[in-house]
N, C-alpha and C positions, 0 to 999 in steps of 0.2 A: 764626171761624177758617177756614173756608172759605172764604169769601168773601176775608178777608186771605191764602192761600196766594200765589195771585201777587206778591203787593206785598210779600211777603218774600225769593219766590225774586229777584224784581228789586233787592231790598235786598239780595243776598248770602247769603240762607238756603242753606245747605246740605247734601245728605241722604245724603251719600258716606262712603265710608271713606277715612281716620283718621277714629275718633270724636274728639272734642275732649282732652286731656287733663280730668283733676280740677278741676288749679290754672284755668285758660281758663274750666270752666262755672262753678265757685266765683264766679271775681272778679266775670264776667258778668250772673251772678244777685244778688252784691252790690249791684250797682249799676244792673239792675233793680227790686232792693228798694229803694233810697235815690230812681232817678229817679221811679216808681209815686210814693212816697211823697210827695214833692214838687206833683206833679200829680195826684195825688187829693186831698191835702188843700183846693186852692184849688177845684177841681171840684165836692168836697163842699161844703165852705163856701158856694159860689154856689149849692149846691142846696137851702141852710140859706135862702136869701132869700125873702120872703113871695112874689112870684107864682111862682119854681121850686119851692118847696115846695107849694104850696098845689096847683098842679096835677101835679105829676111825682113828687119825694123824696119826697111823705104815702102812697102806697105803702107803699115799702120800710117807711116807720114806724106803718104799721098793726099791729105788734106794738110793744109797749112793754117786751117782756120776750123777747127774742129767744131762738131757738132756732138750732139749726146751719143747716134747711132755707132760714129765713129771711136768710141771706147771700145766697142770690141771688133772691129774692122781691122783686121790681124792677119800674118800667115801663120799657119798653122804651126809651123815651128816654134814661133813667137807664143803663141796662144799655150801652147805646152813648157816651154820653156817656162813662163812667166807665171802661169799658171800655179807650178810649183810654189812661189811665194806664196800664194792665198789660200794652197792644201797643209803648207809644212805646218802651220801650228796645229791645226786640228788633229792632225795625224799624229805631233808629239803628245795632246793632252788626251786624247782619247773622246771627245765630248757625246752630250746627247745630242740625238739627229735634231732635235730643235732649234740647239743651240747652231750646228753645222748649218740649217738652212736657214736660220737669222744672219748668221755672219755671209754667208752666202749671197743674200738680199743685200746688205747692208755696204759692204763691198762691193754690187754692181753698181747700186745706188749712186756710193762715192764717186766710183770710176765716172758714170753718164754726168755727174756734175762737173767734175774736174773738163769732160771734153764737152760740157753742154755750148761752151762759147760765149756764156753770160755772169755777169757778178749777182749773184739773187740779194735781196737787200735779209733774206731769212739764211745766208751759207754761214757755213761753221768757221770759215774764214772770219769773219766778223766779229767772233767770239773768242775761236782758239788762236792764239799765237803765233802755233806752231803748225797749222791748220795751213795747206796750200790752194786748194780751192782752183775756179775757174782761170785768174787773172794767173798764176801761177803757171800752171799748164799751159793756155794760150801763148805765153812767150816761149816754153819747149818746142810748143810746133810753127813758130814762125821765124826760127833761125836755121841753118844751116847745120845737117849732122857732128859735125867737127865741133861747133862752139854755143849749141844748144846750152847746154847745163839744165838745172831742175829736170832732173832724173827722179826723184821722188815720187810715190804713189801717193800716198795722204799727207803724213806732215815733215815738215820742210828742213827736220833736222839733221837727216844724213847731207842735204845738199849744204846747208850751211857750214857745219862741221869741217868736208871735206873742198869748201868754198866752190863749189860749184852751179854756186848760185850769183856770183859775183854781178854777173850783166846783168840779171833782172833786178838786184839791190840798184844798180847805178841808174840805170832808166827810170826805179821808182822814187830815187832820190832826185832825177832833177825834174821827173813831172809832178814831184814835192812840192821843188823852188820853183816852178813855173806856175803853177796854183797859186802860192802864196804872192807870186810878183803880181799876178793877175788880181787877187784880192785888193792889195795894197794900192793899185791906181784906182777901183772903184769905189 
């Protein structure tokens, strides 16, 4: 972030008053979440590949059962790489520094949930749809580089689109039918 402060003020960042309205950081960071999303999924993907994984992404997946700390438990390469997903929108819109350290926050936030390890009964999972959340993630990191799938950072449409989510559909479909067999003798 340091290092990026120039090359934002030169993109437009701005540290003045008026702060932004509501409506301006909302839409902003909307569409930080959706361009991130975009670009980290193909990012990840490419780091799912046998020689980026095998020497950079095996890191980060030295937990197989992640924890919040390990959201950003990375090699540096990675951390840079990936990185760029969560700078490129700010740096196309130009935002106020407010807005850049809300989305900032709000974006590790997400990340420490997704590897916290647990379903919260208050996750946005629960709400949004398209929202991948903890249960999401935990099945990335407990398969095998090659057939992981759920490459997505927050929501789960790049993986669905390009079916890359396919095993974690099937597992949640028959611990579906297995709830419901289990219901149905009680």
């Amino acid at each position: 972030m340091i290092v990026s402060y120039p090359v934002f003020r030169f993109m437009g960042m701005r540290s003045s008053l008026p702060l932004p309205s509501w409506k301006v950081i909302s839409t902003q960071i909307l569409f930080y979440f959706i361009l991130e999303d975009f670009v980290f999924y193909w990012g990840h993907r490419m780091l799912h590949t046998k020689l980026l994984y095998k020497h950079v992404h095996s890191v980060h997946h030295e937990y197989a059962t992640p924890f919040g700390l390990t959201s950003e438990y990375a090699h540096p390469a990675e951390i840079l790489f990936l990185g760029f997903a969560t700078i490129v929108g700010p740096a196309i819109t130009g935002p106020h520094l407010i807005t850049l350290w809300l989305w900032m926050v709000v974006r590790v936030l997400e990340t420490v949930e997704a590897h916290c390890g647990y379903h919260f009964p208050w996750s946005l999972s629960n709400f949004l749809p398209l929202y991948g959340g903890a249960d999401f993630h935990d099945y990335h990191h407990r398969l095998l580089y090659t057939k992981s799938g759920n490459y997505s950072s927050t929501f789960i449409y790049m993986d669905w689109i390009f079916g890359t989510d396919k095993g974690y559909r099937k597992l949640n479909a028959m611990k579906s039918s297995e709830d419901n067999a289990m219901n149905k003798k009680m």
